[in-house]
C-alpha positions, 0 to 999 in steps of 0.5 A: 337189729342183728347186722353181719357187718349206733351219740343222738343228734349231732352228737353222734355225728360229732364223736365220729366226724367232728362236732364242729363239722357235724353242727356246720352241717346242720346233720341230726340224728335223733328220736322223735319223742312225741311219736306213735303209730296206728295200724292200717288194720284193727288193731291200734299198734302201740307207740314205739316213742318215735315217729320214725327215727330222723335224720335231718341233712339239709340239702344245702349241707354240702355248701354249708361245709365249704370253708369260706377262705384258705385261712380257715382251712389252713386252721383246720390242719393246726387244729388237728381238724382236718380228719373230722372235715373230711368225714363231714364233708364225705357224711354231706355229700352221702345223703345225697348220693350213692358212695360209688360216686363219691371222691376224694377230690370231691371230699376235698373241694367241699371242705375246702382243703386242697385235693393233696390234703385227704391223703394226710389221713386216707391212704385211698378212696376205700380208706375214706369210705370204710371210716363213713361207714363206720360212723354211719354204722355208730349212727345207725346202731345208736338210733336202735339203742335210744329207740328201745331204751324208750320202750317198757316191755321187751315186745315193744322193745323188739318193734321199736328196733325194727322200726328205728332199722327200717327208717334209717333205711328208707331216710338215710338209703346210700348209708345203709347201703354202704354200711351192707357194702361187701366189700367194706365190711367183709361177713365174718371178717375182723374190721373196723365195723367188728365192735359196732356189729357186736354191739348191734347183736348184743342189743337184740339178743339181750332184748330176746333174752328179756323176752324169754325171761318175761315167758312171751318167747315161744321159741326155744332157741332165741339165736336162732329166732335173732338170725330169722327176725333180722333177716326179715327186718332187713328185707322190709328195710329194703323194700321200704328204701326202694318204694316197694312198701309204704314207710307207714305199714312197718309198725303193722308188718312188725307186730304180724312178724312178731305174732308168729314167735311171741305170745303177744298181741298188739294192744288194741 
């Protein structure tokens, strides 16, 4: 789905935090492909290939990433580590609370470095959280790109977008909220987010452009419908994330939004 403001499994996390990190911290992002889902309603909603889009951060991570002893962080600093320690240790710590909590001293102390070390790379606290987010923002873009790569028809496709964007939001919810963060990522302004926001638009759109092609788009102008859709995906990400809305109703709400726009029903 479209984002103002995406490497499966560890990965993800290891291109953008380090693999040896992400595999000390035990963090996976991945699609489940023995998924499906059954509407609450008469109609059976198709299969979207996942059974909401995981990803897995054991509570014990933060420990887990702690160095054992001053010789392996020493390491980390001749092995050019030290970056991808921090980013795994702040990527830990976020799946457990809100980056307005979060600090470099913090960051510091579970990757087992010394509170002066973040600053051989992050100039400040926004300089540490606008790199999480930017790897956040590649794990959350890179679980919509596997979930609709799984799909046969652009109509699945389009549900199985939505469905992999509402998950993220309601597993992963201080990642979703700092990649939406203002003041991180500016609308409309050049940052570090710019190429994955445009990789993110450009998977939607050409999704809609297959659908067009396909004749299951009534809408004449599929921009437009591209702003409408992520907007009331967005909107059911967040109700999902703060409990207003079951995780379970997303594949109905979906195929209900999709009906207005689309020539299609979902299978029964």
């Amino acid at each position: 789905m479209n984002h103002v403001g995406r490497a499966s499994g560890a990965g993800a996390l290891g291109v953008v935090f380090g693999q040896g990190a992400a595999e000390a911290a035990g963090v996976g992002v991945g699609v489940d492909d023995q998924g499906g889902h059954r509407a609450s309603g008469p109609h059976r909603v198709p299969p979207a290939n996942l059974d909401g889009v995981k990803f897995d951060l054991p509570s014990a991570c933060g420990r887990m990433l702690t160095m054992s002893s001053s010789r392996q962080a020493a390491r980390s600093y001749h092995h050019g580590l030290l970056r991808q320690s921090l980013l795994a240790a702040a990527r830990a710590l976020l799946a457990g609370r809100p980056a307005a909590e979060l600090s470099l001293r913090e960051v510091a102390r579970h990757a087992g470095v010394s509170h002066a070390a973040p600053y051989h790379h992050f100039s400040d606290r926004h300089a540490l959280l606008l790199a999480l987010g930017e790897g956040c923002m590649t794990e959350f873009v890179t679980a919509q790109e596997q979930a609709a790569a799984a799909q046969p028809t652009p109509l699945r496709q389009l549900v199985a977008l939505g469905e992999a964007y509402v998950a993220y939001a309601a597993q992963q919810p201080h990642a979703f909220t700092l990649i939406f963060d203002p003041q991180l990522c500016p609308p409309g302004a050049v940052s570090p987010f710019t190429p994955l926001i445009e990789r993110n638009q450009a998977l939607l759109a050409r999704v809609l452009a297959e659908a067009h092609a396909s004749g299951d788009l009534r809408a004449a102008q599929p921009e437009v419908l591209a702003q409408g859709l992520w907007a009331a995906v967005h909107g059911l990400a967040q109700l999902v994330m703060t409990g207003h809305l079951p995780p379970q109703a997303t594949p109905q709400i979906l195929w209900g939004l999709l009906s207005a726009e689309f020539r299609a029903s979902p299978p029964q």
